[in-house]
Each structure stands twice: as C-alpha cells, then as structure tokens.
C-alpha positions in Angstrom: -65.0 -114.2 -173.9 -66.9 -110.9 -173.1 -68.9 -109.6 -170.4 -71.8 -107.5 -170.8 -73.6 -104.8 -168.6 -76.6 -103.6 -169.1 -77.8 -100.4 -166.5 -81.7 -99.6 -167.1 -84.0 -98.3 -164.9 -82.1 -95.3 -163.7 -84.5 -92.9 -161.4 -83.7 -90.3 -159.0 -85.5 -91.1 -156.0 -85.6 -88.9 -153.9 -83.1 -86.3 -152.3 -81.9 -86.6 -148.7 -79.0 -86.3 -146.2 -76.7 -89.6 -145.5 -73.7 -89.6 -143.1 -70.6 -92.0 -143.7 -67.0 -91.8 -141.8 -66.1 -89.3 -144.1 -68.9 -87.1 -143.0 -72.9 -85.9 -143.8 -74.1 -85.1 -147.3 -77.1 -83.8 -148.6 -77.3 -86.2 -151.6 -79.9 -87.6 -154.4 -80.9 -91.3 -153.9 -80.5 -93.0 -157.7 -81.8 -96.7 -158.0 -81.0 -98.9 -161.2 -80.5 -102.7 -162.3 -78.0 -104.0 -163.5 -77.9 -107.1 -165.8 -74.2 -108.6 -166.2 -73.8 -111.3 -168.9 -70.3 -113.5 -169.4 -71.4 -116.5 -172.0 -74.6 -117.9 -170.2 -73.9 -116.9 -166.7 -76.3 -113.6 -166.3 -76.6 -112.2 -162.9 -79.4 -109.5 -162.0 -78.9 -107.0 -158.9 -80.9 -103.8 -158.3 -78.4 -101.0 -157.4 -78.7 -98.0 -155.1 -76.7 -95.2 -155.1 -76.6 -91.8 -152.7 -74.7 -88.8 -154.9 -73.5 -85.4 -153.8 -72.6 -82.7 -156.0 -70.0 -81.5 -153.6 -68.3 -85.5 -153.0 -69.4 -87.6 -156.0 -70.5 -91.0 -155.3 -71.2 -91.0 -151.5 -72.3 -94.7 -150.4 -73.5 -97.3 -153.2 -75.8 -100.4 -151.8 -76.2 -103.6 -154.0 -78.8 -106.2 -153.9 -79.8 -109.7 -155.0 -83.3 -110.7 -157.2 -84.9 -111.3 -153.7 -84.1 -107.9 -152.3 -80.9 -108.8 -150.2 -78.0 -106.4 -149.2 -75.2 -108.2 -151.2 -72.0 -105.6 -150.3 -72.0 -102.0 -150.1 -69.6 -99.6 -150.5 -69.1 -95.8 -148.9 -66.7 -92.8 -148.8 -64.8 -92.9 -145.4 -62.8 -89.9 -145.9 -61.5 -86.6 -147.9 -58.3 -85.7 -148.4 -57.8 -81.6 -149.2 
C-alpha cells in the first residue's frame, strides 16, 4: 500500500515575531493544505507554519476541515 501527500496552497503570510521556550524569532508565517491519501482513506488539514532564517522551523500549527487546532509542534530549545 502507499500513501500520498499532496502540499498546495503554499503562501507567505505575513512576517512577524513568535516566542516559544526556546526563545523569540522574528519569522515568516507560511500557510498550506495538505491532502494525505492511503487507499480510500484521504484526510484534509490546513497547515501553518512560523520560519526563521536564523532557527528553521520555529512552531508548526495543524488544523482539521472545520478550522480546529489538531496538534502543534514548537522548538523549545538550542543547543550551541
């Protein structure tokens, strides 16, 4: 069996400053869907995603059809 993902949509938002654990990041806010297909199970979520040039991938947010927080993820610390 496969899986299949399909990411469209992909905008920059808008550019702003988020704080996490780990610290504050001045970051750009990118939204996309996501479509993931295993046989005929298909699931839709909208994704958004705060990145920093500096830290990569700063805090991601996922959401159902309706518009739902589903699970989140974030950076909580940096190791030098």
């Amino acid at each position: 069996m496969s899986i299949t993902i399909a990411i469209t949509n992909r905008m920059v938002e808008k550019r702003e400053t988020i704080t996490t654990p780990a610290g504050t990041f001045d970051c750009y806010n990118i939204t996309y869907d996501v479509q993931t297909g295993m046989g005929f199970v298909k699931t839709n979520t909208k994704t958004a995603e705060w990145y920093s040039k500096k830290a990569g991938s700063v805090r991601t947010e996922t959401f159902d059809k309706k518009g739902k927080l589903m699970g989140y993820s974030q950076i909580t610390s940096i190791k030098k």
